[in-house]
Gaussian input, Z-matrix of N, CA and C with variables (Angstrom, degrees):
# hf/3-21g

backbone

0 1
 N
 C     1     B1
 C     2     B2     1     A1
 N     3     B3     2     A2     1     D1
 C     4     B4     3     A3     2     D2
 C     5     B5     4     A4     3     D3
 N     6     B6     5     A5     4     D4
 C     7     B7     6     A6     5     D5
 C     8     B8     7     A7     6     D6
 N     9     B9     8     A8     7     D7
 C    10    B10     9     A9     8     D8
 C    11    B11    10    A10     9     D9
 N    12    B12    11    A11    10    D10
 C    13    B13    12    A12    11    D11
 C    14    B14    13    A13    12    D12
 N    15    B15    14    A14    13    D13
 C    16    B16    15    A15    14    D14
 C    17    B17    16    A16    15    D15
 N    18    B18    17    A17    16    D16
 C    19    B19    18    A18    17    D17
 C    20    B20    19    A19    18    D18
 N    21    B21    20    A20    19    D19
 C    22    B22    21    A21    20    D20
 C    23    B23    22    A22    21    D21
 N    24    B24    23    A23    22    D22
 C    25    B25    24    A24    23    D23
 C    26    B26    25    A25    24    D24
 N    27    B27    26    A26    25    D25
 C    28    B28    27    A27    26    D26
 C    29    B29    28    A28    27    D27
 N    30    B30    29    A29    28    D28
 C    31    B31    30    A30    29    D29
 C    32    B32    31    A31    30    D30
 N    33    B33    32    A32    31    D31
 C    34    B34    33    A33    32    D32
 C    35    B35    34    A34    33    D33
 N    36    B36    35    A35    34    D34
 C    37    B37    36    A36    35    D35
 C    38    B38    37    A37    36    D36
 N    39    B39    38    A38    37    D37
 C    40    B40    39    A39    38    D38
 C    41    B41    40    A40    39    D39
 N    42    B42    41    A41    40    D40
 C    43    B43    42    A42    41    D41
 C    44    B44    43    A43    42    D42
 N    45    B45    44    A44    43    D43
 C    46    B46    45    A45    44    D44
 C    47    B47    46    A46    45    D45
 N    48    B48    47    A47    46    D46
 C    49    B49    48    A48    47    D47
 C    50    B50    49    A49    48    D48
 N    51    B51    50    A50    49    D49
 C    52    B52    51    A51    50    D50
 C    53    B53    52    A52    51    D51
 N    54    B54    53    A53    52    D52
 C    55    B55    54    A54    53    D53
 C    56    B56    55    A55    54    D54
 N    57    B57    56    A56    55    D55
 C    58    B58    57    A57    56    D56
 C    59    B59    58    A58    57    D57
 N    60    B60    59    A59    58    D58
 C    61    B61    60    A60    59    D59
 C    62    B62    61    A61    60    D60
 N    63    B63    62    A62    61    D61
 C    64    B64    63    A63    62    D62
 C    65    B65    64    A64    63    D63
 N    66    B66    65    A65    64    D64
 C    67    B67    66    A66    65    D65
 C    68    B68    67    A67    66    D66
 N    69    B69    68    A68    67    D67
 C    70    B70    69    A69    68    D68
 C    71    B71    70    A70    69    D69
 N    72    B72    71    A71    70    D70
 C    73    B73    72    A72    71    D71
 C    74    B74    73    A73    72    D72
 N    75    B75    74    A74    73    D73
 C    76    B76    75    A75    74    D74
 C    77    B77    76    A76    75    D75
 N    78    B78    77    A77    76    D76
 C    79    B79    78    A78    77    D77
 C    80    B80    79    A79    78    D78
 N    81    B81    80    A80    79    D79
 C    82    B82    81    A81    80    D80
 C    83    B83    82    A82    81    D81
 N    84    B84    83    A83    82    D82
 C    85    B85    84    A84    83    D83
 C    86    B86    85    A85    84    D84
 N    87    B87    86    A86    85    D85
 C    88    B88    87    A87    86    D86
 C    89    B89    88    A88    87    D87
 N    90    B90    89    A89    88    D88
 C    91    B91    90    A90    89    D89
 C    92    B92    91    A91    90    D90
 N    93    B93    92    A92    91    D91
 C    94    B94    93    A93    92    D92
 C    95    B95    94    A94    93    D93
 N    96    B96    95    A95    94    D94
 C    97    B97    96    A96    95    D95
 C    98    B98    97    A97    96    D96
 N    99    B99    98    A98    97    D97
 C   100   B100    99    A99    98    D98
 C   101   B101   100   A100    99    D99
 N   102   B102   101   A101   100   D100
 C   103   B103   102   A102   101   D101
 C   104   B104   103   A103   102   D102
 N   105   B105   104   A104   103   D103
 C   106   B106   105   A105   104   D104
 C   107   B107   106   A106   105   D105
 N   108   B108   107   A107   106   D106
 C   109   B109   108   A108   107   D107
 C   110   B110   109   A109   108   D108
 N   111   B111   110   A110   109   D109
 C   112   B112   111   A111   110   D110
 C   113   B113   112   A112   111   D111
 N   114   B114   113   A113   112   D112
 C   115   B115   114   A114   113   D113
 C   116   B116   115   A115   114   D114
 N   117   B117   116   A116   115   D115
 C   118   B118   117   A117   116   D116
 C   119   B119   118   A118   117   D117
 N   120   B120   119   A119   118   D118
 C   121   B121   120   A120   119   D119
 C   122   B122   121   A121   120   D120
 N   123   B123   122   A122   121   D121
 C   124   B124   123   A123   122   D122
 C   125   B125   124   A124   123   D123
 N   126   B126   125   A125   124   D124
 C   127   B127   126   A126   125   D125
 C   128   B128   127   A127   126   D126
 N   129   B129   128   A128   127   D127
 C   130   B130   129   A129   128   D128
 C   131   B131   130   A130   129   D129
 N   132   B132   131   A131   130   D130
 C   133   B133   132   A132   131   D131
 C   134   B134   133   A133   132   D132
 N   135   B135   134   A134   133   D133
 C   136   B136   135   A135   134   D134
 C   137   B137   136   A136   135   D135
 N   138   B138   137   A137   136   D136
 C   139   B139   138   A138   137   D137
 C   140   B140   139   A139   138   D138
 N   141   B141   140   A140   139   D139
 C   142   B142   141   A141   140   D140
 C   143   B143   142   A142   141   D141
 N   144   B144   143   A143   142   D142
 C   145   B145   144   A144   143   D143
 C   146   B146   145   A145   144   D144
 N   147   B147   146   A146   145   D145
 C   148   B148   147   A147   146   D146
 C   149   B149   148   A148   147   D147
 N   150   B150   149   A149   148   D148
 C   151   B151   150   A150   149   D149
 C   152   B152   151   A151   150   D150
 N   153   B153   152   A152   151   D151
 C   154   B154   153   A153   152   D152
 C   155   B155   154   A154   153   D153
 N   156   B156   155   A155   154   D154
 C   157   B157   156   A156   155   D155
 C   158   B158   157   A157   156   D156
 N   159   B159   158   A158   157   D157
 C   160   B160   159   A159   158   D158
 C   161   B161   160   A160   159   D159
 N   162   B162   161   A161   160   D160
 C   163   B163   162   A162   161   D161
 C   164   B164   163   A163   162   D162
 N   165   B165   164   A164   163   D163
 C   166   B166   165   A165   164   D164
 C   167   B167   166   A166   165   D165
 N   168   B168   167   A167   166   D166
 C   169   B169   168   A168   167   D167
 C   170   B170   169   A169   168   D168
 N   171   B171   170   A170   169   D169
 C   172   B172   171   A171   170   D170
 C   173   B173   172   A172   171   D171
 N   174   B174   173   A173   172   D172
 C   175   B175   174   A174   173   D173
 C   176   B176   175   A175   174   D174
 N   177   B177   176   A176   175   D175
 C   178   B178   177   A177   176   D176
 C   179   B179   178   A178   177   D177
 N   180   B180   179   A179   178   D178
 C   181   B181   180   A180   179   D179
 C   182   B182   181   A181   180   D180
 N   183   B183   182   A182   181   D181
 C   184   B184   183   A183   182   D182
 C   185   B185   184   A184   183   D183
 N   186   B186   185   A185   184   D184
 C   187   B187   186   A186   185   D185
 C   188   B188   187   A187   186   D186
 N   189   B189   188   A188   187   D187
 C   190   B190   189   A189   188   D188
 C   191   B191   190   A190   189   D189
 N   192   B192   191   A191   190   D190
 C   193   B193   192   A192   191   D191
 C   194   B194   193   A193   192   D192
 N   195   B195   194   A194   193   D193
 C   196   B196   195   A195   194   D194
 C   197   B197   196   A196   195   D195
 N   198   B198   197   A197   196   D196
 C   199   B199   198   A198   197   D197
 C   200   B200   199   A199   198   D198
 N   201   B201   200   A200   199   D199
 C   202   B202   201   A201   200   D200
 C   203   B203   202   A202   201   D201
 N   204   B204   203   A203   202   D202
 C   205   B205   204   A204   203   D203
 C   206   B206   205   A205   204   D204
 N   207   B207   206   A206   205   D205
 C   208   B208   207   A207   206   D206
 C   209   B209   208   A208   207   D207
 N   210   B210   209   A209   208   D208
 C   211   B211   210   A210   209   D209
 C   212   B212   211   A211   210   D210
 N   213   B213   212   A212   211   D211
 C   214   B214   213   A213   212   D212
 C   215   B215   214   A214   213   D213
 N   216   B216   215   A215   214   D214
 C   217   B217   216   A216   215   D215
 C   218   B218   217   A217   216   D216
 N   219   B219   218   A218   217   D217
 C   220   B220   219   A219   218   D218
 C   221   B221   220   A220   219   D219
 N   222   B222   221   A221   220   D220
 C   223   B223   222   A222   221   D221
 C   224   B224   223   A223   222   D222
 N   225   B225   224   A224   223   D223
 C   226   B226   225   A225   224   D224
 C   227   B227   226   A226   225   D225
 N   228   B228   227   A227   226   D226
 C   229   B229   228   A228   227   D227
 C   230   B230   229   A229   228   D228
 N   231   B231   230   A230   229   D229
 C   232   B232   231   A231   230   D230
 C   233   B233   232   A232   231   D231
 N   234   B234   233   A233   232   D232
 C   235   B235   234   A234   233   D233
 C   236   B236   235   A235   234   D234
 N   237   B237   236   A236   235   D235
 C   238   B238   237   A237   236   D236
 C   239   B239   238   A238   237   D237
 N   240   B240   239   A239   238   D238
 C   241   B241   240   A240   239   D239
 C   242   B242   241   A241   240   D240
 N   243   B243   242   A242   241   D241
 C   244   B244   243   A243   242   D242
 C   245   B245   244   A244   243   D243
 N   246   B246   245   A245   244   D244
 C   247   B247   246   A246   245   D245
 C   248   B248   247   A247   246   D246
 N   249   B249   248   A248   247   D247
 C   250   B250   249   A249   248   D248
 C   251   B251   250   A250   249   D249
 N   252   B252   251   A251   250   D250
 C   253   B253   252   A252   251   D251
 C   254   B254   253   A253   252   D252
 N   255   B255   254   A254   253   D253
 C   256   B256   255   A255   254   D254
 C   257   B257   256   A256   255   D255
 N   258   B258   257   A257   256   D256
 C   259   B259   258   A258   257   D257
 C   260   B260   259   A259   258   D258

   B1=1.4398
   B2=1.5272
   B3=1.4978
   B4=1.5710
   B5=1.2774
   B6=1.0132
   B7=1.6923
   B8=1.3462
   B9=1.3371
   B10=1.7663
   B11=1.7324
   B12=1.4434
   B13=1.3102
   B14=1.4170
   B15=1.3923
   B16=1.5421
   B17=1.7343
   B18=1.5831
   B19=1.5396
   B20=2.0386
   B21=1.2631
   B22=1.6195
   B23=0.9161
   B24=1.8336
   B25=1.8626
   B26=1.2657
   B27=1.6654
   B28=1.4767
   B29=1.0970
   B30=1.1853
   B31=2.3041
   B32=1.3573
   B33=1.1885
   B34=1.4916
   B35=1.6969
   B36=1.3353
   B37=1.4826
   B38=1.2712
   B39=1.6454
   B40=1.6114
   B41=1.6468
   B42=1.5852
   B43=1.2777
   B44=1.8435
   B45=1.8401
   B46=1.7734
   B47=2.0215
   B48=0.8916
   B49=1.5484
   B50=1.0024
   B51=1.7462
   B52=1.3263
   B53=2.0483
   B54=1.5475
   B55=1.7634
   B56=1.0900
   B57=1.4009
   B58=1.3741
   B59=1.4697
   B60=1.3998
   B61=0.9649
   B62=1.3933
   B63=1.5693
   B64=0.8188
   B65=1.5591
   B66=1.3833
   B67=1.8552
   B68=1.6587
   B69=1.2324
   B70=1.0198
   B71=1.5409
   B72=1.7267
   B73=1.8511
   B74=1.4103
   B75=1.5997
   B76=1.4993
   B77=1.9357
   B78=0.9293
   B79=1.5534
   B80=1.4818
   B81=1.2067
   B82=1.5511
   B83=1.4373
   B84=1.2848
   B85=1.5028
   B86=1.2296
   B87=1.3211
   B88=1.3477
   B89=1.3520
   B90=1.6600
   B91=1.6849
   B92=1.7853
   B93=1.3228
   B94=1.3016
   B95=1.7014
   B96=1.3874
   B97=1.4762
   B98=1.7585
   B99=1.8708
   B100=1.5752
   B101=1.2638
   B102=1.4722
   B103=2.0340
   B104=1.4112
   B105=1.1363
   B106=1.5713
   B107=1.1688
   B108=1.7545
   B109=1.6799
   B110=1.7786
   B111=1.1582
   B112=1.6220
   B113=2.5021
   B114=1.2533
   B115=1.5754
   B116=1.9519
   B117=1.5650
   B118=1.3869
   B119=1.4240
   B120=1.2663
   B121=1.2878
   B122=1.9917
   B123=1.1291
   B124=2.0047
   B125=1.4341
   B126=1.3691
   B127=1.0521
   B128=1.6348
   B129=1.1722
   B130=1.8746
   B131=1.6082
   B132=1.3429
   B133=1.5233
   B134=1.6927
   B135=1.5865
   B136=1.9003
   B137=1.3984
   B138=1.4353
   B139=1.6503
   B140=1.6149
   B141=1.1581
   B142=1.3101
   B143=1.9399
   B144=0.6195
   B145=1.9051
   B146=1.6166
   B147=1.6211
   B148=1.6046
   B149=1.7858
   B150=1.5548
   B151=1.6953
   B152=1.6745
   B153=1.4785
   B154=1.3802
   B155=1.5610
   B156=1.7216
   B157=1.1615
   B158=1.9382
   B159=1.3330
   B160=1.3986
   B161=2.1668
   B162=0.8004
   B163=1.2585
   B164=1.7664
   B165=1.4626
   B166=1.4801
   B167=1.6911
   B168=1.2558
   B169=1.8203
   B170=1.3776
   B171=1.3406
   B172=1.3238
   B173=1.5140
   B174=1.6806
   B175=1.6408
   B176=1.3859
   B177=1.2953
   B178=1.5806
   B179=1.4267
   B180=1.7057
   B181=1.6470
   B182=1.5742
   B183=1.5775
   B184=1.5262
   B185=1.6568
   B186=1.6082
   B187=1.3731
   B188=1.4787
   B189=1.1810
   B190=1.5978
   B191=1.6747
   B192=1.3895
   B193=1.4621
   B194=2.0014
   B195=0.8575
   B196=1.3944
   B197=1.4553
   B198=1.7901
   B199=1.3670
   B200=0.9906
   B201=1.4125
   B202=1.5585
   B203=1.4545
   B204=1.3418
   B205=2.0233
   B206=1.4173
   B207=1.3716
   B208=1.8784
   B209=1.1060
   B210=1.4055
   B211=1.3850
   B212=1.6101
   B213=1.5421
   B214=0.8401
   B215=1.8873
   B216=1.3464
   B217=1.3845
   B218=1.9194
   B219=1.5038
   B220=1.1041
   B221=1.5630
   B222=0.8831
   B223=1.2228
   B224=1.4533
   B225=1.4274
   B226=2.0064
   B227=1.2440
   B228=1.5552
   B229=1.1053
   B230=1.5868
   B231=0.9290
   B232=1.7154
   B233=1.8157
   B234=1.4278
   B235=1.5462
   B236=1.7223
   B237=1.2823
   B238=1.4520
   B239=1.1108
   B240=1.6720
   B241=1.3301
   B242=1.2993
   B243=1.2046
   B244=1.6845
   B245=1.6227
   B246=1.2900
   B247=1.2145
   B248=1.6254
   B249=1.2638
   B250=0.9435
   B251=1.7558
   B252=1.6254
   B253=2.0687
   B254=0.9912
   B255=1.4157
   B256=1.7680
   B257=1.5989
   B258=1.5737
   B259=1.3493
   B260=1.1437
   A1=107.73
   A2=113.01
   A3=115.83
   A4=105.46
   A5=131.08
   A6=140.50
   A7=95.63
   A8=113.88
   A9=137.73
   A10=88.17
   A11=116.18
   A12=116.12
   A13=114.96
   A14=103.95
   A15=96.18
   A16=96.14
   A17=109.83
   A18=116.37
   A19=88.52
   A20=107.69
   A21=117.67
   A22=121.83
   A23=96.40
   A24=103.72
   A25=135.44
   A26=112.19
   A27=124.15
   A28=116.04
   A29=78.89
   A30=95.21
   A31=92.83
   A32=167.61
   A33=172.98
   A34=78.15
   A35=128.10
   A36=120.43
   A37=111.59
   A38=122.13
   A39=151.68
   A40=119.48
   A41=108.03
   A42=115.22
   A43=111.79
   A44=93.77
   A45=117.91
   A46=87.34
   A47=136.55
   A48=128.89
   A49=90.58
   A50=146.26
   A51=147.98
   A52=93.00
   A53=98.20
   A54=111.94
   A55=91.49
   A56=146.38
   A57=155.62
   A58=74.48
   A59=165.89
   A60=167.42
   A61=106.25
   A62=130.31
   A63=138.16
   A64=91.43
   A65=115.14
   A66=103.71
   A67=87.62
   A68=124.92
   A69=108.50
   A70=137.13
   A71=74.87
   A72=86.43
   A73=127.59
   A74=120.31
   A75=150.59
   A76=102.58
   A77=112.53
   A78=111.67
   A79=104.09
   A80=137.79
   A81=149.50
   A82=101.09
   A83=111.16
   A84=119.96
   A85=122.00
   A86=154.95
   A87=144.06
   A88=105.65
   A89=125.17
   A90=108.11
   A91=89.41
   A92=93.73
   A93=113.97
   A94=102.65
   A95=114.46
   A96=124.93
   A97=115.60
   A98=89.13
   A99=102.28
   A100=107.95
   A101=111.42
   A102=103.02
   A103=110.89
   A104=131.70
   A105=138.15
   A106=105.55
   A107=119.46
   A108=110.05
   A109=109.17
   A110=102.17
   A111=81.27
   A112=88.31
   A113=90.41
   A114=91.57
   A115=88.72
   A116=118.86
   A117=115.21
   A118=144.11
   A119=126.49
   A120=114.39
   A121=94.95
   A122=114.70
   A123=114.18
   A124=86.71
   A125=92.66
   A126=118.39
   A127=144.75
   A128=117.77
   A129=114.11
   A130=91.11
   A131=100.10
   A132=130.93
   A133=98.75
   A134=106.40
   A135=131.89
   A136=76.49
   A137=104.34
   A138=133.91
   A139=113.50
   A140=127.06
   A141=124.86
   A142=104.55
   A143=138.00
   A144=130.42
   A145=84.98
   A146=79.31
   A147=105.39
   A148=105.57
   A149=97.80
   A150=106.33
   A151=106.91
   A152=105.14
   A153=93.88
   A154=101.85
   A155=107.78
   A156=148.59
   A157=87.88
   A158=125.04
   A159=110.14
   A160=79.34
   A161=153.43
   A162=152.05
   A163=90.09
   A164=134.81
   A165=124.06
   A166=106.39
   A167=113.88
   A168=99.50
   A169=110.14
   A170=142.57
   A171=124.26
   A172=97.86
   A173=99.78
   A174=99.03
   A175=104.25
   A176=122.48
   A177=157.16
   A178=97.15
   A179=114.95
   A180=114.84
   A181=124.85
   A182=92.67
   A183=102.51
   A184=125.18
   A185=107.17
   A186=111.45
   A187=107.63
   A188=104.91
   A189=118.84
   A190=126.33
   A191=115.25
   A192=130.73
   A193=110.08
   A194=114.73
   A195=107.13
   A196=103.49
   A197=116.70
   A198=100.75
   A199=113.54
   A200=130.00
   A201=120.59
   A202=110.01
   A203=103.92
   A204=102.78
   A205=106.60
   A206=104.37
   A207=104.28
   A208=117.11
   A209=116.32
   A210=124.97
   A211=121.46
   A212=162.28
   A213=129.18
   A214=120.16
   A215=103.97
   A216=107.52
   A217=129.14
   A218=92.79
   A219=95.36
   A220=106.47
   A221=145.22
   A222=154.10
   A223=116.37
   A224=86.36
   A225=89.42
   A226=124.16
   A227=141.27
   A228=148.67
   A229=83.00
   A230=109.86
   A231=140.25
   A232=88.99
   A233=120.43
   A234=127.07
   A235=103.22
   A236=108.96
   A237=122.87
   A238=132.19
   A239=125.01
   A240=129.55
   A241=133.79
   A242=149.91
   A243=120.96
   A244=114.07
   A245=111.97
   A246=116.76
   A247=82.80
   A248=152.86
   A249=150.26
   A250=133.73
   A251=72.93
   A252=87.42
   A253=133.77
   A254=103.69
   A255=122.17
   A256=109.26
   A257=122.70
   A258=135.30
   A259=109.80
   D1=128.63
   D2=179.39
   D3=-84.67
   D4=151.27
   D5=-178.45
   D6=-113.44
   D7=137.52
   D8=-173.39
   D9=-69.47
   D10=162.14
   D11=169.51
   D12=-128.28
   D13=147.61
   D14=-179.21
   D15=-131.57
   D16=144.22
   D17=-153.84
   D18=-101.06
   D19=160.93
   D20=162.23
   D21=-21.83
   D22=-78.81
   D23=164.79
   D24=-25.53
   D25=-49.64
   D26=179.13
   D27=-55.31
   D28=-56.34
   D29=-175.73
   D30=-59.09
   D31=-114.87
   D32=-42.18
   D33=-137.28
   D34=-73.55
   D35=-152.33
   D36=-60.41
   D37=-42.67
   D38=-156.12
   D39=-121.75
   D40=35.36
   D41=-146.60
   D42=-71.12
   D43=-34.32
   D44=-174.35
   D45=-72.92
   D46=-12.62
   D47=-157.86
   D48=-109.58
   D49=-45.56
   D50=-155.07
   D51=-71.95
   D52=-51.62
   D53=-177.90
   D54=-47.06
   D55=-77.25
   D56=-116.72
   D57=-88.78
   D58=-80.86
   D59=-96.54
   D60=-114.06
   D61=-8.99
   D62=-149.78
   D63=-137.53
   D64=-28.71
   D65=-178.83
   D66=-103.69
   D67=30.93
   D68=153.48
   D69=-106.36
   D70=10.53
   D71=-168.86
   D72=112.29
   D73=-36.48
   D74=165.25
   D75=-38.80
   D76=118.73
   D77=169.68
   D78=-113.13
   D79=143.56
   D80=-111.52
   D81=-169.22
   D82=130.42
   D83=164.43
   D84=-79.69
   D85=163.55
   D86=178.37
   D87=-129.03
   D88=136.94
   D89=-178.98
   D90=-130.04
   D91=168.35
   D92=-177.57
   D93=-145.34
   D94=85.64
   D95=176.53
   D96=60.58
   D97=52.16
   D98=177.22
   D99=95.24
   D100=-45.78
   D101=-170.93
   D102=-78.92
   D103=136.84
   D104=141.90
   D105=-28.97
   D106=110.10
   D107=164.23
   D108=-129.65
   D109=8.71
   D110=159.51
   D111=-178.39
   D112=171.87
   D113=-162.53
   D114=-117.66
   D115=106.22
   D116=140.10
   D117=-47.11
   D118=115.71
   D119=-159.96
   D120=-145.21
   D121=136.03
   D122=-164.87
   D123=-81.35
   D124=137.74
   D125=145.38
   D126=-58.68
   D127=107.65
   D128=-158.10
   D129=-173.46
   D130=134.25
   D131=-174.42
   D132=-116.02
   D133=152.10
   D134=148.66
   D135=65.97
   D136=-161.13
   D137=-173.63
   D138=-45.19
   D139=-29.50
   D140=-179.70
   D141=-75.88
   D142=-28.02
   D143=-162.78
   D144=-69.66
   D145=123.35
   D146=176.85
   D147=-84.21
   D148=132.00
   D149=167.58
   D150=-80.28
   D151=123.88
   D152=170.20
   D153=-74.13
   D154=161.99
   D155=-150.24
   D156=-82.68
   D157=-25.80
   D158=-159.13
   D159=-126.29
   D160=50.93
   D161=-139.44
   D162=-130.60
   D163=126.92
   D164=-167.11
   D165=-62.28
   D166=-22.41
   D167=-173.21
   D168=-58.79
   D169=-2.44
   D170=-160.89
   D171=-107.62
   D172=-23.68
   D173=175.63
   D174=-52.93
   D175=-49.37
   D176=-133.81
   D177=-81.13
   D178=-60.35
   D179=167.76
   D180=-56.66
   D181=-41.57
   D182=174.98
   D183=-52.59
   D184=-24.29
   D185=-171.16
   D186=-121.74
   D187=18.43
   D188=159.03
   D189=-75.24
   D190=121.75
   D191=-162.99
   D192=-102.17
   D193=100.37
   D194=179.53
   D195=-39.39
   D196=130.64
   D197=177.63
   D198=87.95
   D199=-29.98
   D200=-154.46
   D201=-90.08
   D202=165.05
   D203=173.32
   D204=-108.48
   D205=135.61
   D206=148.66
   D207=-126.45
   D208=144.79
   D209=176.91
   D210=-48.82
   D211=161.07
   D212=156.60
   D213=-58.45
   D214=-42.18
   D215=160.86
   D216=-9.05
   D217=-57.56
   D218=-174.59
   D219=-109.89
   D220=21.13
   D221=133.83
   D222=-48.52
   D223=-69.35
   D224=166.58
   D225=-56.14
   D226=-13.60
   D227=-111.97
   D228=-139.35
   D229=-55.98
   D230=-165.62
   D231=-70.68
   D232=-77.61
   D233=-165.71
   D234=-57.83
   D235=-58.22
   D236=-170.98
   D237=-95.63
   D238=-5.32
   D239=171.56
   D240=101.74
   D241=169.88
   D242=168.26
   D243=-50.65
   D244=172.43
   D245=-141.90
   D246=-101.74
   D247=-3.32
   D248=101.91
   D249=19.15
   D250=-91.19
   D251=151.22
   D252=-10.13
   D253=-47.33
   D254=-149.20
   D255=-92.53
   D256=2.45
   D257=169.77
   D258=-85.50

């Protein structure tokens, strides 16, 4: 899963919009002159922490078989992507 990015500038210019984006569940990249330097993610504890809407478990439920087997292989494959991905 790619995480949307939001640059210095933004954050400092757009700071109440980045929050709002962030109590919505949205986890956010942060850049500092192009590079990725640290990953936003909201804060929320117990029963309330919102699943984002694109988050791999739903693939994961969705392709769940009563009964059925998966390898761990493809479990990972399924949640996390080609194995590629994972760099």
């Amino acid at each position: 899963m790619k995480l949307k990015t939001v640059s210095m500038l933004e954050l400092r210019s757009r700071g109440r919009d980045v929050v709002r984006r962030l109590e919505r569940g949205e986890k956010l990249a942060l850049t500092y002159r192009g590079k990725r330097v640290a990953t936003l993610v909201p804060e929320c504890s117990g029963k309330n922490r919102p699943i984002p809407a694109d988050d791999p478990i739903y693939r994961f439920v969705e392709s769940a078989e009563p009964m059925g087997s998966m390898t761990n292989e493809q479990i990972d494959q399924l949640l996390y992507g080609k194995p590629s991905d994972l760099r």
